[in-house]
C-alpha positions in Angstrom: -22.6 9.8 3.0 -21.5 13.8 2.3 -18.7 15.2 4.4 -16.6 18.3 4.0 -14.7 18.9 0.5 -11.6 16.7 0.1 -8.9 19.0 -1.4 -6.9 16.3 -4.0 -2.9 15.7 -4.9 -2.1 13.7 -7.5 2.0 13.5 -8.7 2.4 10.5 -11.7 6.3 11.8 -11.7 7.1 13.0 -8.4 9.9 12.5 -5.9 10.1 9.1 -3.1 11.2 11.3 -0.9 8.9 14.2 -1.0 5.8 12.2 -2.0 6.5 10.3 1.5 6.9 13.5 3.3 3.9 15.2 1.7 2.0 12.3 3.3 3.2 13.5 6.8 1.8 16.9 6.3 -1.6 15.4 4.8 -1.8 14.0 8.5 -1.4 17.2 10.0 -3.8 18.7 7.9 -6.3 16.4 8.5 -5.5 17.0 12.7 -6.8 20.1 11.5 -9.9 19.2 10.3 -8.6 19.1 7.0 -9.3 15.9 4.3 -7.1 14.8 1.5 -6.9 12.7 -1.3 -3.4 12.5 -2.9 -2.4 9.9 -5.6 1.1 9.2 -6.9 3.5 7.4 -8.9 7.4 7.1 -9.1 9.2 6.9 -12.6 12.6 5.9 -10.2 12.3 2.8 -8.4 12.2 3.1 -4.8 12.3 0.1 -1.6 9.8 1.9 1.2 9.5 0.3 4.2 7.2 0.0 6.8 7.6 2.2 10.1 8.8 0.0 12.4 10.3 -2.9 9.5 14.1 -3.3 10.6 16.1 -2.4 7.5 18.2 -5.5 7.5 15.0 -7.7 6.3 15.7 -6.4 3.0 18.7 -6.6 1.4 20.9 -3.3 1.8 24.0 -4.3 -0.4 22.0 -5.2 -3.6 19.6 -1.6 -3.4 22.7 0.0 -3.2 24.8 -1.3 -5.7 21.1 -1.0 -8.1 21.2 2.7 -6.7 17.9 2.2 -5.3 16.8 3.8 -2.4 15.5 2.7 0.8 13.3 4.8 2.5 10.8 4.7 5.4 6.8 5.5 5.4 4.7 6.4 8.1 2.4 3.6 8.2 2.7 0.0 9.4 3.1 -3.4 7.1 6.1 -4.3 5.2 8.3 -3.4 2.5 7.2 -2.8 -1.3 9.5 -1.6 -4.6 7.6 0.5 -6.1 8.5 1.9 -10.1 5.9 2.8 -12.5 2.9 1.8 -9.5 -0.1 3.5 -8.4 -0.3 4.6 -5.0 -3.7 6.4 -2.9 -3.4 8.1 0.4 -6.5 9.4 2.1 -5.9 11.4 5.2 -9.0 12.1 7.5 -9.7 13.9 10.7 -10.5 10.8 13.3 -14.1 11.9 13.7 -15.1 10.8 10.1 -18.0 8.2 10.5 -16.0 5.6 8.5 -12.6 6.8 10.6 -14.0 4.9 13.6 -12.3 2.3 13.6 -9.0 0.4 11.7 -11.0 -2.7 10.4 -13.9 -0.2 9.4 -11.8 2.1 7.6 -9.9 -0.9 5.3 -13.1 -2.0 4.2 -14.9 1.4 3.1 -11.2 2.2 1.1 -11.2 -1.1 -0.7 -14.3 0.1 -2.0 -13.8 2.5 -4.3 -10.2 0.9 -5.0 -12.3 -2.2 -6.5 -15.3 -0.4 -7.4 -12.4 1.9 -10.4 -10.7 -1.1 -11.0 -14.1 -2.9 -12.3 -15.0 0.3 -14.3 -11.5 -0.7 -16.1 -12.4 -4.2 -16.5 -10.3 -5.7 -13.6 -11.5 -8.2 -11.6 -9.9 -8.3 -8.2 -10.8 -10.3 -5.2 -10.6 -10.2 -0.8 -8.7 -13.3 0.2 -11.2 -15.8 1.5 -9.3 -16.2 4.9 -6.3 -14.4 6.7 -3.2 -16.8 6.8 0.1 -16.6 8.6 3.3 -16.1 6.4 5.8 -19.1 7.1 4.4 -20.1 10.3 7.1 -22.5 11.9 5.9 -26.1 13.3 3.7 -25.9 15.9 5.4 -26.0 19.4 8.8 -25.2 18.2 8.2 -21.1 18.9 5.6 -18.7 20.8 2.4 -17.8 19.0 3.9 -14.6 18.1 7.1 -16.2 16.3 5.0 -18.5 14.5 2.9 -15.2 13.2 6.3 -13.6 11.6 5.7 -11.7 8.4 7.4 -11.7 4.8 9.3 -8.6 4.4 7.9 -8.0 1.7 4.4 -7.0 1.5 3.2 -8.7 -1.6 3.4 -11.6 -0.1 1.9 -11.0 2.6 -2.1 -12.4 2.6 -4.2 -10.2 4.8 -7.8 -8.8 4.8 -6.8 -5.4 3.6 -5.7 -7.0 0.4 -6.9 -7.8 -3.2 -5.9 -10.5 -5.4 -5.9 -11.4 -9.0 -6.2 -14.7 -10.0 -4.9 -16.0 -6.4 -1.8 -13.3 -6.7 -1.6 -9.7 -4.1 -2.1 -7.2 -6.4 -3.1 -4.2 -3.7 -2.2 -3.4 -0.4 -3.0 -1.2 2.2 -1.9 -0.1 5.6 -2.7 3.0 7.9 -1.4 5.7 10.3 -3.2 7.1 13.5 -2.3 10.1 15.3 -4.0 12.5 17.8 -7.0 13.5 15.7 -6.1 12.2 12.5 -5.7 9.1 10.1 -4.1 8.0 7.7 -4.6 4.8 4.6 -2.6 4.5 1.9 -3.3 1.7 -0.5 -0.4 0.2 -3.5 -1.6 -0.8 -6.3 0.8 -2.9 -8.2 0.6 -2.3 -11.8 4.2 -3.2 -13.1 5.6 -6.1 -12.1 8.9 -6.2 -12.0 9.8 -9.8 -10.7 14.1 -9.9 -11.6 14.7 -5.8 -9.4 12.3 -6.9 -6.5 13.8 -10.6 -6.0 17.6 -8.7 -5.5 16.1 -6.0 -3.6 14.5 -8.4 -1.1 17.3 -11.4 -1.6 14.6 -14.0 -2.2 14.7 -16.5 -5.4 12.5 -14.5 -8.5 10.3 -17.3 -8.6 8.6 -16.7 -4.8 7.8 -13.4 -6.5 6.3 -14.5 -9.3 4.8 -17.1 -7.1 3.1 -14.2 -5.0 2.9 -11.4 -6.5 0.7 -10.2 -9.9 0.5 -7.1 -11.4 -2.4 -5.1 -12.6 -2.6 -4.5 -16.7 -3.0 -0.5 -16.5 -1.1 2.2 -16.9 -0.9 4.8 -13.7 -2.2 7.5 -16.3 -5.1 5.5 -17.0 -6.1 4.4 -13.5 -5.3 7.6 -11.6 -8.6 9.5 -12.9 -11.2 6.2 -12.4 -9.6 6.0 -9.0 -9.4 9.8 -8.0 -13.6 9.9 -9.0 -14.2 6.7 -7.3 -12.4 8.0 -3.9 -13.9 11.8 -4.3 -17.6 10.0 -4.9 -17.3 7.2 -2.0 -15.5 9.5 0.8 -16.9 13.1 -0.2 
């Protein structure tokens, strides 16, 4: 499929703060018509949550004695520590063919996301079925208790998700405003099992449990993804 020129970002040693907010104006641009493809990774650890993720599922008092941030993103999901990672963001005006629809637009970005990792000799897999994260016993709580999510999004098994060797290695999650979207996938590349465990107060073997990281360097995979996105969406 050919569309309009995607302009492309790309910041290996850029700021939390400002990479986040860049990602606010790609969705304005896009409102206007605009496409863009920008890919970015932090050399200071950061704790982003998800939009509407209540702060207190993390734990506050350990980021802040580890001087680590905690900062919002304008997309859904749940929280990810993110150091020496690999993140994509593609923003789109909404009347891009594969824009159509959220469940649509997941599975054309996993795409090229799998299609660079194989390239580098990565093997990554879809989960075979969506599960619930700690569902309580049935009849104890509503449906919608029972559905309650891990904070942190590693651990959280979903069908816009790849796994290595049973392990979340990539997730994704979008934003949707008046005439423009927005999916941004992480790709975890260095896993950093002790930091995340006191960032999210949870024992350091449920992360090792759930989480795996993939064997590249951001340097190396930034390229093989920006050509696979620019050839797939462009």
């Amino acid at each position: 499929m050919k569309s309009q020129a995607i302009s492309v970002y790309r910041s290996l040693l850029g700021s939390p703060a400002e990479d986040l907010a860049f990602e606010e104006q790609m969705l304005k641009m896009a409102a206007e018509g605009k496409s863009s493809l920008f890919i970015y990774s932090w050399k200071t650890p950061a704790l982003v949550l998800g939009i509407a993720q209540k702060p207190e599922t993390v734990a506050l008092e350990s980021c802040a004695t580890l001087g680590i941030p905690v900062i919002k993103r304008l997309t859904g999901g749940t929280g990810v520590l993110s150091q020496n990672d690999l993140a994509v963001t593609l923003a789109l005006p909404d009347s891009h063919p594969y824009a159509k629809t959220i469940a649509g637009l997941y599975e054309h970005f996993l795409r090229p996301i799998k299609a660079a990792l194989n390239d580098l000799g990565v093997d990554v897999q879809k989960p075979v079925f969506e599960a619930p994260v700690f569902e309580e016993p049935a009849g104890e709580k509503s449906a919608s208790a029972r559905m309650k999510r891990s904070p942190l999004c590693f651990e959280d098994i979903r069908n816009e998700t790849f796994l290595s060797d049973g392990k979340k290695c990539v997730g994704c999650a979008q934003a949707r405003r008046r005439g423009a979207v927005l999916i941004h996938g992480s790709l975890l590349l260095d896993l950093k099992a002790e930091l995340t465990a006191k960032c999210f107060g949870m024992p350091q073997s449920r992360i090792e449990k759930a989480l795996a990281g993939i064997p590249l360097l951001p340097q190396v995979l930034a390229p093989a993804l920006e050509q696979a996105m620019l050839q797939y969406f462009s």
